[in-house]
N, C-alpha and C positions, 0 to 999 in steps of 0.2 A: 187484814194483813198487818196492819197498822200496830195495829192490836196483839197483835202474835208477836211483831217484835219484840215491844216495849215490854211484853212479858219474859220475853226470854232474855234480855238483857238485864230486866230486876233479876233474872232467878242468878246469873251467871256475876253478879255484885255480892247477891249475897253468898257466894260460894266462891271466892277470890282464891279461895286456897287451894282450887283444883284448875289454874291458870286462866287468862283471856282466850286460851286457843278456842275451849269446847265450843264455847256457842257458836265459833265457824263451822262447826265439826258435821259430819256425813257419816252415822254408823248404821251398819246394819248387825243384827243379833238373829243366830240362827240357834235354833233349841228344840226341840219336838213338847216340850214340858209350857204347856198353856201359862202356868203359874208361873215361871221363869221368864217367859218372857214380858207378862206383862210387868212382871218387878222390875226390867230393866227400864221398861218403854215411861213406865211410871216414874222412873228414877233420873232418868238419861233426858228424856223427851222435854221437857222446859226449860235443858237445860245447853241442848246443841239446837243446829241449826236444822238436823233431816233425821229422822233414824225411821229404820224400814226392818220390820220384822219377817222372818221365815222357817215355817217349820219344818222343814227338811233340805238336803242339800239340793234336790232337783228343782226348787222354788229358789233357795240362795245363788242356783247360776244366773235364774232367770232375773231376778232382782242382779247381780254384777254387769248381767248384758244390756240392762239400761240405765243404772246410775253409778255414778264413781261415787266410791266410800273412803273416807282415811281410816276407820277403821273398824273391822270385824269382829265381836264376840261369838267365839264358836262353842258350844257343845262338843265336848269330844266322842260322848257314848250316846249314838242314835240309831233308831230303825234303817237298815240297810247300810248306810255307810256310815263309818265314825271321821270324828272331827280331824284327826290326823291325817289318815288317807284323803279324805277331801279338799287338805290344803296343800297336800303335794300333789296332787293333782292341778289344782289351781297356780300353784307354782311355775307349774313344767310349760302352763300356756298361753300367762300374762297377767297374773294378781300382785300389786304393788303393794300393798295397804296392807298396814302393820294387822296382826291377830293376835286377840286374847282367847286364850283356850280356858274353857271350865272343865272342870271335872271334879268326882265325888272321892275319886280313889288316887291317892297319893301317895306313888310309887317312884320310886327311882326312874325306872325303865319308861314310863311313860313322859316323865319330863324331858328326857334327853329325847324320844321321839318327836316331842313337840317342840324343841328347841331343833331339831336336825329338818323338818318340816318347815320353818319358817314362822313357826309361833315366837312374838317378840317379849309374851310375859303371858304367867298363868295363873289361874285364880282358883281357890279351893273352894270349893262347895261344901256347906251353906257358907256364905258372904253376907257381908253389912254392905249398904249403900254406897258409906266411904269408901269401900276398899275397891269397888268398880271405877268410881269416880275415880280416884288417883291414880286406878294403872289405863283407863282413858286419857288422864292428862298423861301422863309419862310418856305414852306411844305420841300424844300431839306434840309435847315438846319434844322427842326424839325426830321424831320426821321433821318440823321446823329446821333445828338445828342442822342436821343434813344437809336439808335443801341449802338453807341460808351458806354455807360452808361451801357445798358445792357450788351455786354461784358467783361465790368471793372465788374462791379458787379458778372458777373458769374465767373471770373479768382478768383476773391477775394472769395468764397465759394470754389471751385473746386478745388484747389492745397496750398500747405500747402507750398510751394518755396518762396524763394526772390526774386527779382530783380536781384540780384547778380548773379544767378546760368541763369539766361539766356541773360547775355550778348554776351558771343559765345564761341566757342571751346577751350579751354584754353590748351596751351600744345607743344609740341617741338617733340613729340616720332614718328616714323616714323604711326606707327598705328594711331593716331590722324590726323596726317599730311594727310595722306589719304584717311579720311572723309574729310576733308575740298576741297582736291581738287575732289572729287568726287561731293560736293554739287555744286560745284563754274561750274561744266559740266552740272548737273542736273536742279540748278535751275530756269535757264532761259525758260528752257523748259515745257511744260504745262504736262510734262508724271506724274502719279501718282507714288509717292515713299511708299514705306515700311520699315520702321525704326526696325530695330529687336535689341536685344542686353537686358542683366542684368537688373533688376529696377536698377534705378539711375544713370545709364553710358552718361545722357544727351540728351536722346531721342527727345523731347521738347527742349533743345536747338538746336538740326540740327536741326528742324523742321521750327523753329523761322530764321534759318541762309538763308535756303531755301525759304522762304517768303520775306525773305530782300532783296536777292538778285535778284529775280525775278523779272518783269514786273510787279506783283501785291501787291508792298511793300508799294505803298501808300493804299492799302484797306485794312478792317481787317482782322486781325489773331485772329481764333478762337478757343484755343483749349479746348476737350471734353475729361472726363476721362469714358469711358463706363462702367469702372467697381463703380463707384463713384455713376451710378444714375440707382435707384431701375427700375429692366424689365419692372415693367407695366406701368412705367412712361417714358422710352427712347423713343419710337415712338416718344409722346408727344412732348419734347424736341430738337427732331431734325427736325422734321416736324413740327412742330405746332399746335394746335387745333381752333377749332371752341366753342364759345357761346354755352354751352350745350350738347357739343360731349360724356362728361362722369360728373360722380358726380363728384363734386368739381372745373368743369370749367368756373364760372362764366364769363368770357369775352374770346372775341379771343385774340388771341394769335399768334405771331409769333414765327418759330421755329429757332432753330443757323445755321441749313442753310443759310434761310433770311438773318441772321445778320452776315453772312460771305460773302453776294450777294457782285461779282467781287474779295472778295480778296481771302482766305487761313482757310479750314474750318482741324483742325488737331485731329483725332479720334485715342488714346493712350490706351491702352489695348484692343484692337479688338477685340482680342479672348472671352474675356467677354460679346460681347455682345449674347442676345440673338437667336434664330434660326429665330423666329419669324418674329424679325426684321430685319437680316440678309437679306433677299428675300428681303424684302423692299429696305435695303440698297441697294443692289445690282439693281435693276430697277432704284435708285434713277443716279446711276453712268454713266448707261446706256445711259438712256436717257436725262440725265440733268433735269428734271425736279420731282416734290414731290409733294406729298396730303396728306396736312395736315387732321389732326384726324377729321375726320365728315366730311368734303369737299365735293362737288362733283366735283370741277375742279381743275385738276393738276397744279403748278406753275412751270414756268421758273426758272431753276437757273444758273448764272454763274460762279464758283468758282473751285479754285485749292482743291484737295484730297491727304491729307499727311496720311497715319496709322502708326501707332507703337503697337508693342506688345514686351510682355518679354518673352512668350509663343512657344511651336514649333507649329506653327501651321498646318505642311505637318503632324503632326502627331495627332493632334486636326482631322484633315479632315477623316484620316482612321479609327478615334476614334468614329465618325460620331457626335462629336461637333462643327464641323465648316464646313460650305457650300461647297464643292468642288469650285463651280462655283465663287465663292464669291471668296476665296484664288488666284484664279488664275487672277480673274480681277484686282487686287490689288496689283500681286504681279507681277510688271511691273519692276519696279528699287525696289531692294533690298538692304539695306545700311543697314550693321551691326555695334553696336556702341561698339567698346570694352571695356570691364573691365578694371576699375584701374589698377588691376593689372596688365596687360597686354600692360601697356602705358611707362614702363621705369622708368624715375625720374620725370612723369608727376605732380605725386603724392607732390612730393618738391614746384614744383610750384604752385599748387591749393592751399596748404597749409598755402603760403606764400599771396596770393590772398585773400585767405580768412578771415586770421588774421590780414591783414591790414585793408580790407575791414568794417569786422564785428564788429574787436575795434572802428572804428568812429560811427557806427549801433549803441551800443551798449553804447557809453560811456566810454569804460573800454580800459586801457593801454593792447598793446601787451603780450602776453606770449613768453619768447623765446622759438624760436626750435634748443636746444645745440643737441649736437653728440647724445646721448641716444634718443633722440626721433626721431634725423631722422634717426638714424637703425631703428628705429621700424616701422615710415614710411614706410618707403621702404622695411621690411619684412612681412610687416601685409598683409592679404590676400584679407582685403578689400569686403567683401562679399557684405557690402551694396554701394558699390563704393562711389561717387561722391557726394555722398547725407549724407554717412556715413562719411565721413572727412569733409564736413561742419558741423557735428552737432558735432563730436568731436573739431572740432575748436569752435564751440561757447561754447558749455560745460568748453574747457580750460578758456574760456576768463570768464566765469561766477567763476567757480571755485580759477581763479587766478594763475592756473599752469596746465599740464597734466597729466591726470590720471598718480596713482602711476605704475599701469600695464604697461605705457606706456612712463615709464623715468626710463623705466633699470630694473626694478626690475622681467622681465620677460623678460629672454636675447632675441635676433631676431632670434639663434636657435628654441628657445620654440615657437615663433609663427609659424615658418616653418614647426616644428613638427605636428602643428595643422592641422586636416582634415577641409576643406572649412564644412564640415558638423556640425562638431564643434566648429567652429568659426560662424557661420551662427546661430545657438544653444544660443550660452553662449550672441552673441548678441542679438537677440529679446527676450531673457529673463532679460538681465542688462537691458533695455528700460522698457520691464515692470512693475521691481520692479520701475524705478522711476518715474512712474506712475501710482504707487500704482493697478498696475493690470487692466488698464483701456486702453482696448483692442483697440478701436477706436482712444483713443489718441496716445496710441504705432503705429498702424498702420499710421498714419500722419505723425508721427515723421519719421519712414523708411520709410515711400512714398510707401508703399505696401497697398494692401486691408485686410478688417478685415475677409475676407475669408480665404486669404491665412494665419495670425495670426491664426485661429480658427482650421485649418487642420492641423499645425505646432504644436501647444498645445496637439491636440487628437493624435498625433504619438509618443509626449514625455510625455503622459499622467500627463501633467499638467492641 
């Protein structure tokens, strides 16, 4: 095995010009023509990671139904069905992965079949070596770029964070120090972890620490907020739909699985999600593979499973909101992320992190932190952690200074006096008034859901 790498990483140097993708690459080649295929397997084979040949399309399902491919070369003209018809077939029931069509006769009408089909590029028969290789690399770099896109664009909808807050564990106190060395055991390992701990204690950064330092830091990192996307819509979203599956789905679709295939897919408020889906999730874990919404054939997947919730969820499960079976598949490593408060003089340092950080963000000169603010620092109870001293730090920096509450004029006795229930209170209400009572923004701003706002208002009967 050892051996079969190192060969396939020489062969994919000395062919740099057909990208770093191939040698991850998964293809299969279907052709009835014995000499065709072994040209490819000959050509292709030292130089990706899997390729699976098949000589007709009732052997091509059977090879789809148990490995996932990025990409197809089809034979368009074969015994019993041609390449066209076989991949609008494949289409209509759950085939993702880019196809190249060969064929001998190069006609108009057929190109536009195979481009209205789902073929992503076509290749004229007879071919040189090159010209496989570079429409191989084109579909890999095509799918990448997608992916990669689409999960930039879904982080940029899905979380309300900076860049800043997931650089990595920031901090000196023994409790922090011992997530870090608890990730640094974990992450090399493919075990599935369980991030528990306060909103905003940094869940999503171990999550992200854990990714980096793994075996699969060059693929991507996916993360999902389950509580962020409406029930009837989650299946959709992680699995994927088909052309038709429900109103509103005009094309297929890939799900954040997919776009997690080989790296780090990280699912944050679990306990939210639905029952529903839950059983699904749970088969999806099982067995590695999903079915997409309308499908009839399951997909391969390979990828790491990180959860986080803020929730208890041993007690979710006796509640009978959350799956027994599900809690215990998941909850394999358990890594608890502690509160602010509960990190020492962490709090000095983030503080100092973040006001260097955010004055160049922002434009705006430093605020000091003289004596009066960091007692209060370091007495405040800190309800929304980590998430709540970044936005007090940008708030000083927008302001020009720190709140007055928060330079002495409310000794660091008076915050200690305060019940976390109190303090937890008089904040998601200051957030409201300054925004004008506009519940969804408040809930962004504390990185909580506009559920939990909404349950929080009907207890204080505001």
């Amino acid at each position: 095995m050892r051996a079969e790498t190192v060969r396939k990483a020489a062969a994919a140097e000395r062919t740099p010009e057909f990208g770093p993708w191939l040698a991850q690459a998964c293809i299969l080649v279907v052709d009835d023509e014995p000499g065709m295929r072994n040209f490819l397997v000959r050509t292709l084979g030292p130089r990706c990671k899997r390729i699976e040949e098949a000589a007709d399309t009732d052997e091509a399902n059977r090879k789809l139904d148990r490995y996932h491919f990025d990409v197809v070369i089809l034979d368009n003209i074969m015994p019993g069905k041609n390449g066209v018809d076989w991949l609008v077939e494949q289409r209509a029931i759950g085939f993702y992965a880019d196809a190249i069509l060969m064929t001998a006769y190069a006609d108009l009408e057929t190109a536009i079949q195979a481009l209205r089909a789902g073929a992503v590029d076509f290749v004229l028969k007879p071919f040189r070596s090159n010209q496989i290789l570079n429409a191989v690399a084109r579909c890999l770099d095509r799918m990448r770029l997608q992916r990669e896109n689409f999960v930039l664009r879904y982080e940029l909808r899905a979380t309300s964070e900076h860049i800043l807050l997931r650089d990595k564990l920031i901090g000196e106190s023994p409790a922090i120090r011992g997530v870090r060395e608890t990730i640094a055991k974990v992450a090399p390992l493919p075990t599935t972890v369980l991030l528990s701990g306060e909103s905003g204690t940094g869940k999503e950064v171990a999550a992200r620490s854990i990714h980096a330092l793994s075996d699969r830091a060059s693929k991507p990192f996916v993360p999902v907020n389950c509580a962020a996307i409406p029930p009837d819509m989650i299946e959709s979203e992680l699995f994927g739909h088909l052309k038709g599956a429900f109103t509103g789905a005009e094309t297929s679709r890939e799900g954040l699985f997919m776009h997690a295939q080989g790296g780090t897919l990280f699912l944050d408020e679990i306990g939210e999600m639905p029952l529903a889906t839950q059983s699904k999730l749970l088969r999806a874990i099982e067995d590695r593979r999903i079915r997409p919404v309308g499908a009839e054939r399951e997909v391969p997947v390979d990828l790491r499973l990180i959860f986080a919730t803020n929730a208890d969820l041993e007690a979710q499960v006796k509640q009978g909101n959350f799956r027994a079976d599900l809690f215990y598949r998941i909850n394999v490593m358990q890594l608890f992320l502690p509160p602010l408060r509960e990190r020492d003089g962490d709090v000095l340092e983030l503080a100092r992190l973040f006001m260097d950080k955010l004055s160049l963000q922002l434009g705006m000169p430093p605020v000091t932190i003289d004596a009066d603010v960091t007692a209060a620092l370091l007495h405040y109870r800190w309800p929304g952690n980590v998430r709540e001293l970044r936005n007090l730090i940008e708030r000083s920096l927008i302001l020009g200074a720190f709140p007055e509450d928060f330079r002495g004029h409310r000794s660091p006795a008076a915050f200690a006096a305060l019940t976390l229930e109190d303090v937890e209170r008089r904040h998601i209400l200051a957030v409201l008034h300054e925004v004008g009572g506009n519940r969804d923004e408040a809930a962004r701003r504390l990185g909580i859901s506009r559920k939990t706002i909404d349950r929080k208002c009907a207890a204080w009967n505001v």
